[in-house]
N, C-alpha and C positions, 0 to 999 in steps of 0.2 A: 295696296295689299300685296301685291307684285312685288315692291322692295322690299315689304317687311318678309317675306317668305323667304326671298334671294338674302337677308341678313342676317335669317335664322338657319337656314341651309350653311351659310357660311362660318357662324358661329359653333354651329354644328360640330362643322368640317377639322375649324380650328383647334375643337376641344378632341377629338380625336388625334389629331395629329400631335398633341402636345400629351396625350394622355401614352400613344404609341413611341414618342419622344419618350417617356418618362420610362413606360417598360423596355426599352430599348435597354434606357440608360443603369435602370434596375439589372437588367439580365450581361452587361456588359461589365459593372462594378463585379456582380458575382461569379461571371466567365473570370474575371482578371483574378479576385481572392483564392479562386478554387488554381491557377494558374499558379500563382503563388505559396501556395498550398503544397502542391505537386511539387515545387521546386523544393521548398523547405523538406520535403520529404525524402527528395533523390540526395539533397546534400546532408541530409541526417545519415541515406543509409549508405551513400560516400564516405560519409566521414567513419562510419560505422564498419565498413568494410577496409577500410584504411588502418583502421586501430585494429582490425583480429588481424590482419595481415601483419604486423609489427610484433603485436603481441605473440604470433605464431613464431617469425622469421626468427626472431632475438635467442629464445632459448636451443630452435634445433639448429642456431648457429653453433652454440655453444658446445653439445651433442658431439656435433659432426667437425665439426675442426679439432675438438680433444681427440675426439680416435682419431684422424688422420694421422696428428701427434704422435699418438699411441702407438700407430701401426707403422711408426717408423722407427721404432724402439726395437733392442733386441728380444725379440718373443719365442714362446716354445711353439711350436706347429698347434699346438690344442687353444695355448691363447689366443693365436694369430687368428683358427677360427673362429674365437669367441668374438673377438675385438671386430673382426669384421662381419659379421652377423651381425652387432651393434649400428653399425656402421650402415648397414645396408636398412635395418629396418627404421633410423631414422631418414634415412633418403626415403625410404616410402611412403612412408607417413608424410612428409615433406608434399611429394609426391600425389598424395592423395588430395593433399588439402588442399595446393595450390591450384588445379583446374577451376574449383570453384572460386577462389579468391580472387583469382584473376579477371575470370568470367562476369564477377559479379563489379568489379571494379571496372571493365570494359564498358559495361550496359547499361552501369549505375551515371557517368558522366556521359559529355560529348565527345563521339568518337573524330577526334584532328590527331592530323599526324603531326607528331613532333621533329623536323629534321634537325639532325647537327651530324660531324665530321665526326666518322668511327674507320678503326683498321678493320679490314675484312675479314683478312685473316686470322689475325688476333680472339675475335667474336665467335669466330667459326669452332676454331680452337679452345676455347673459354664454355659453350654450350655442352662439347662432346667431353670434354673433363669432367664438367659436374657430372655427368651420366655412368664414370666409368665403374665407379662400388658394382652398381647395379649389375653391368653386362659382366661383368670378373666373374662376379658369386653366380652368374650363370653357366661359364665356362664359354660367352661370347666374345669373339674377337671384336673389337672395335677399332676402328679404320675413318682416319681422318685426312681428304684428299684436297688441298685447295689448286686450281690450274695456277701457273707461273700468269699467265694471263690474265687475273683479274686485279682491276687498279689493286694499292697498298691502301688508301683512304678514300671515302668515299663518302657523299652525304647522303642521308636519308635517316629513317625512324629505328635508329638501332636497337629501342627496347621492343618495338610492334617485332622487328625482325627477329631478334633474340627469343621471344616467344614463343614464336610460330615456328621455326626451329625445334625450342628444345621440346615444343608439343610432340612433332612428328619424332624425333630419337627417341623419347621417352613409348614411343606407341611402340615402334619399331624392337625395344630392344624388353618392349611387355610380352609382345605377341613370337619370339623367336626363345625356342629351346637349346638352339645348336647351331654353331654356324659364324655366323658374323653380322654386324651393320654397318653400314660403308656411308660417312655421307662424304659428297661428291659437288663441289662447285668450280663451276666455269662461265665466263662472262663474253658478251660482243665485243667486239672493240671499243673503246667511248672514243666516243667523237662532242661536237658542240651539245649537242640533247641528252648528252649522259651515254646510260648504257645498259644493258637489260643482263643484270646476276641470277642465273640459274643455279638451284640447287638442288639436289635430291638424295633423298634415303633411302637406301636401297636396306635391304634384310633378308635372311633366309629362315623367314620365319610361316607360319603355317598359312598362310596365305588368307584371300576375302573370294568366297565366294561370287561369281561374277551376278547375282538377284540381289545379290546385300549392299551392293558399292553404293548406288543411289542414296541408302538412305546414313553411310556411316559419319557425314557434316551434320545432321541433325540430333538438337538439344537431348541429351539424356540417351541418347543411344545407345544399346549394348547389343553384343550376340547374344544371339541365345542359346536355352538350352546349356549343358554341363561346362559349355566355356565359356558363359559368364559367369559361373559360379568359379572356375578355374581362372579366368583372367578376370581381378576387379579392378575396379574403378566406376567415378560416379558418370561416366559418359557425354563428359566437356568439352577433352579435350582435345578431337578435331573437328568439333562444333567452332571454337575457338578459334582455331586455327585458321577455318573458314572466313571468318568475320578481319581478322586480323590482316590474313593475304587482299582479301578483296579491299579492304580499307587502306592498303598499300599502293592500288592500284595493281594489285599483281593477277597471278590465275594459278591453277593449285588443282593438279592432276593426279591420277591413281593408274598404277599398272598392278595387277595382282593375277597367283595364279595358286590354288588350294593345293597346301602342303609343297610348293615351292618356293614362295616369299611375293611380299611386294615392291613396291618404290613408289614412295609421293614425292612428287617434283613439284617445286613452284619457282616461279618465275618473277622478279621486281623490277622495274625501274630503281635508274640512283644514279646523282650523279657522280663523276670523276674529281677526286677533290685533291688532286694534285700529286708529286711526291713528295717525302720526307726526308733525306739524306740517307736512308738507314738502305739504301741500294751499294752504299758506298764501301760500309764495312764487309760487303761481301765478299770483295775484292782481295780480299785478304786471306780468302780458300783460297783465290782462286788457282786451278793449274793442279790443285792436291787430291790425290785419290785415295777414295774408302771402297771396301770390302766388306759386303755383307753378307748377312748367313742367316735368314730368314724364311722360313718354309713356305708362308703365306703369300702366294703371288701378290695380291692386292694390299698389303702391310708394302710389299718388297717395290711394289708401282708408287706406291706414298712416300717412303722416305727416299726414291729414287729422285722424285719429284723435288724435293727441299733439298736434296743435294744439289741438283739442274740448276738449283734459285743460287744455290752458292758457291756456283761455277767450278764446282768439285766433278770430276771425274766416278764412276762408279761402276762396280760389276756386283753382281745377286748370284749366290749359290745357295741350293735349298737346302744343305747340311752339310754340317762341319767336317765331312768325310771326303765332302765335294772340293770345297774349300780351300782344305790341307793338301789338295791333290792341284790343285791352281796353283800356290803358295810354293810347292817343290816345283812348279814348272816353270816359275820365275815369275808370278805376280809381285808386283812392287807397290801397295799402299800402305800410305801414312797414316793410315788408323782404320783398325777391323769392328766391325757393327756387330755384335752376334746376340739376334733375339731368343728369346726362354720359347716362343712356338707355342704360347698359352702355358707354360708348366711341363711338358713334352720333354724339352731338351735338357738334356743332363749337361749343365750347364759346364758343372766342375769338370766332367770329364775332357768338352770340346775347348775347353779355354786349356788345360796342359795341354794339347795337343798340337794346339795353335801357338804357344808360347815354346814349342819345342820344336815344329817347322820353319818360325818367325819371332826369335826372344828380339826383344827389344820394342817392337811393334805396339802401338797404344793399344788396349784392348777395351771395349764401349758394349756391357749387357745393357740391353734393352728388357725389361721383367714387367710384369704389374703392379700395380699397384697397394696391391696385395699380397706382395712378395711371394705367391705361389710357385713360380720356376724359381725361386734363389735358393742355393742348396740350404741346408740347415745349419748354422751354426763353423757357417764359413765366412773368415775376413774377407776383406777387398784384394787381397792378396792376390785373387787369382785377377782380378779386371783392374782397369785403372780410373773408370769410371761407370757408374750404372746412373740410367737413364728410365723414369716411367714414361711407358705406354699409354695411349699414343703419345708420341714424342712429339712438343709442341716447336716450333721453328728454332723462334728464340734461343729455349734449351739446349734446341740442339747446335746451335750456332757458337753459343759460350762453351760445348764441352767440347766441340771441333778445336775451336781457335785456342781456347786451355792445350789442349793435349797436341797439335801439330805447328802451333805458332808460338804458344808459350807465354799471350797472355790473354790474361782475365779482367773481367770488370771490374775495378777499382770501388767496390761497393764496401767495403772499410773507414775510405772516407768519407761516405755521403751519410749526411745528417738527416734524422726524417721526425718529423715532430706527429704523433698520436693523439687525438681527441677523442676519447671516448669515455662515457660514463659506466657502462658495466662493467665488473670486475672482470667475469668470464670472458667475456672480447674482448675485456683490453691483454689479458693476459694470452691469451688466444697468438691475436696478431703482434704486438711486443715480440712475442717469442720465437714466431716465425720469423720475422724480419733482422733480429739480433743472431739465431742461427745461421742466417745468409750473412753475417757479416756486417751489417747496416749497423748502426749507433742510433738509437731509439730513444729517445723523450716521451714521457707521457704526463696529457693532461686529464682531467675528471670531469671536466664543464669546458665551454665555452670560454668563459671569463677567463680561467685560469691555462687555456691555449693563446688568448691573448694577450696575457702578461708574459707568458715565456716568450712569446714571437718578439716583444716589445724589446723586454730585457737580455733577450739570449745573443749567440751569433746566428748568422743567417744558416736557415735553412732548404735542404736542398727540396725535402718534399715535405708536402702537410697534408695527414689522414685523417677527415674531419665526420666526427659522425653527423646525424641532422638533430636528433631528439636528445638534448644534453640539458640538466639544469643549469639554475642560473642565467645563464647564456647559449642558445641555441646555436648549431651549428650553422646557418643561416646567416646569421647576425652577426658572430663569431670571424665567419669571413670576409663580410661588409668591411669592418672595423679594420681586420689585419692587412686589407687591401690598401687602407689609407694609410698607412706605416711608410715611410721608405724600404725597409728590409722585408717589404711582406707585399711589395707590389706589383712581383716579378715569381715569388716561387709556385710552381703548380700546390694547389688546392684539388685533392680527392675527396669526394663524400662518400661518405659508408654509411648504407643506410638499410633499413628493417621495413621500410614501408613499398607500397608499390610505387618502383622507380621512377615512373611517368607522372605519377600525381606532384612530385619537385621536380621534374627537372628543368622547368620554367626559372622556378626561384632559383634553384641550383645556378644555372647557367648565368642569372641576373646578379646575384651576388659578387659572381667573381671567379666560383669551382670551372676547373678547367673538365672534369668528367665523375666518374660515380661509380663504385662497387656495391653491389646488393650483393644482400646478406641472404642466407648463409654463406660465407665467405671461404672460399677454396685454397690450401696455402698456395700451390702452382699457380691461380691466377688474379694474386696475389702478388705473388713474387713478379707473375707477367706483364702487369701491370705500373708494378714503380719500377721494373726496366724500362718501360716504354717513355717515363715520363723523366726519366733521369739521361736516358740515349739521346733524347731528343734534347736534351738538355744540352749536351755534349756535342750536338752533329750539327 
């Protein structure tokens, strides 16, 4: 009786166990489908937020690189406002929509950092450009400071970096009436563990109340009251920015003071990734001195600065009155700098001035962008070179070495092959690039960049969009890698979508790096310098 009880207890036991086996295995199938579920659903709204982002990017490329065009044409002062009204309201819009694209492309995937080899300075330079329509139609100085001190290349996630940056300028130069925004980097020494890049924005703009700082990295933030309705936006993007630095490994500070300005600093590791030869052509200021005539102490500390880098000598006078009175005294430089002072300085006046205490002497305007300080309807006659603001290194290295050494970049000869399928961007860039002097080929596809690579002579650089018929830019470059003539030339992608979602494939292919659209002609132009010098060095 005893073992039939102990067989039926056990039998029992067994069916329990197999039955809690069964819902285990029930509720485990269904954990995994609804897991699967989620997945297909983050990579729907990936793929979803990938496509408005393209579909965004492409046309107010178009927008915004025709007026740049535009605004470098002869205009009447009533055009020049129009065109750049244009100008500035597609950067807003631009502007508006990108927080959330971003945001949502951030949170939609897995946040890994991407590292690879970027110029610092270059990047830094490249951020505060696209920002400048904006701070111009303000009547904001903008001020771009990098130290002599921080490596030239460096590795880490230069689109998470690029981001977070242009989050915080773009806040900075929302929330300022008058005044300036300064960004400002400087770095440790690197040594074996890299080295810690510090940067900060500084502004003089209406400041954050010190109850509100807490809460201004949280999703959908805004002030309130008549300056949210005065300053918009959908309140992403230094929720963003947040999420971005700390996914850097970095930290991400606030100093502010109501109706005096703030500074958000942040702080990244990166390591040192060596140098590039381009220390070399410096060499070729060196020992030579500029004169400048800049009213803006902290404009006048900036280009003082890239002067240092290119072992050029320098003195700062804050008006051409000043200047002109150095110059009779016996100052002796081999090319005078004289900035417009935002539109301030009578341009035509101090350049006779300066050509009548010092004929012979290069003479270097620095204006905006927007041509606001160039007088109206005056040739170059009075300068021998104009320069926009901020004056990015490069630039200003090619118009040094043009005007006091007597040469230039041999960009006449270099050949550059164009892959793009829309008309508007390919006519876009074609036209910038043949401006500068370059010899430009274009394809419409893929396929038909790989039959000129195949059939053509070799080229010096390839601009390769990613979303092309036929043949994708992708693939496109797979192919022209396995070429003899195509196994060696840099490959650039241009692309419409969010940068980080290829830059995987990008870099697997064979592309040595990537311009996101909307496409800036300066860096542009800053860009196949770098890849053409390196070329050469």
């Amino acid at each position: 009786m005893e073992t039939q009880t102990a067989d039926l207890a056990a039998g029992h036991l067994a069916s329990t166990h197999l039955a809690a086996a069964q819902i285990a295995a029930a509720q485990l199938a269904a954990l995994e489908q609804l897991t699967a579920q989620m997945d297909e659903v983050r990579r729907l709204k990936q793929n979803f937020v990938m496509g408005l982002n393209h579909e965004i990017r492409t046309p107010i490329n178009g927008i915004m690189g025709m007026m740049d065009l535009l605004l470098e044409t002869p205009l009447s002062a009533e055009q020049r406002e129009f065109a750049s009204v244009v100008r500035v309201c597609a950067q807003d819009l631009f502007d508006l929509l990108r927080p959330s694209l971003d945001f949502s492309s951030f949170v939609a995937k897995s946040a890994e950092l991407d590292p690879s080899e970027f110029d610092v300075t270059e990047t830094i330079e490249s951020v505060v450009c696209e920002q400048v329509p904006r701070a111009e139609t303000k009547g904001i100085e903008l001020i771009c400071n990098v130290d002599e001190g921080v490596p030239t290349l460096a590795l880490g996630d230069v689109l998470r970096f690029r981001e977070a940056l242009t989050q915080l300028l773009r806040n900075a130069i929302k929330f300022t009436e008058s005044g300036e925004v300064e960004v400002l980097a400087y770095g440790t020494p690197p040594d074996a563990n890299g080295f810690e890049l510090t940067v900060s924005v500084r502004d003089t703009g209406i400041g954050i109340d010190p109850r509100n700082i807490d809460g201004i990295f949280e999703s959908f933030h805004q002030i309130d009251g008549g300056l949210s309705r005065r300053y918009s936006g959908v309140g992403l993007g230094l929720a963003l920015t947040q999420q971005l630095i700390t996914l850097m490994r970095g930290r991400l500070s606030v100093e502010s003071q109501p109706e005096v300005g703030s500074a958000f600093t942040f702080t990244i590791p990166l390591i040192a990734a060596g140098g590039t030869g381009k220390q070399a052509w410096h060499r070729q200021l060196d020992g030579r001195k500029a004169l400048l005539i800049v009213p803006n102490r902290r404009t006048a500390h900036s280009l003082g600065n890239l002067l240092t880098q290119f072992r050029m000598g320098h003195t700062n006078h804050s008006s051409g009155a000043e200047a002109m009175r150095a110059l009779a005294a016996g100052a002796n430089p081999q090319v005078i700098l004289l900035d417009d002072g935002g539109g301030r300085v009578d341009l035509e006046s101090v350049s006779q001035g300066l050509k009548r205490v010092r004929p012979g002497t290069p003479l270097v305007w620095m204006i905006g962008s927007t041509g606001k300080g160039r007088p109206p309807n005056l040739s170059n006659a009075s300068c021998d070179s104009e320069l926009v603001k901020p004056v990015r290194r490069y630039t200003l290295y090619d118009a040094l070495l043009s005007l006091t050494v007597g040469q230039t970049e041999p960009a006449a000869r270099r050949r550059i092959l164009l892959a793009e399928d829309n008309d508007i961007a390919r006519r876009l860039v074609s036209k910038i690039l043949r401006e500068s002097g370059y010899l430009v080929d274009c394809a419409e596809d893929g396929r038909k960049a790989l039959e000129i690579v195949r059939s053509s002579v070799a080229y010096d650089l390839v601009l390769m969009d990613l979303q092309m018929p036929n043949m994708n830019g992708i693939d496109a470059t797979v192919e022209i890698r396995k070429l003899p003539v195509g196994s060696a030339v840099p490959i650039v992608a241009l692309t419409a979508e969010e940068p980080s979602s290829r830059r995987t494939a990008c870099r697997d292919a064979g592309m040595n790096g990537y311009l996101s659209k909307p496409i800036r002609s300066e860096e542009l132009l800053t860009e196949v310098r770098r890849y053409l010098l390196a070329d050469t060095a």
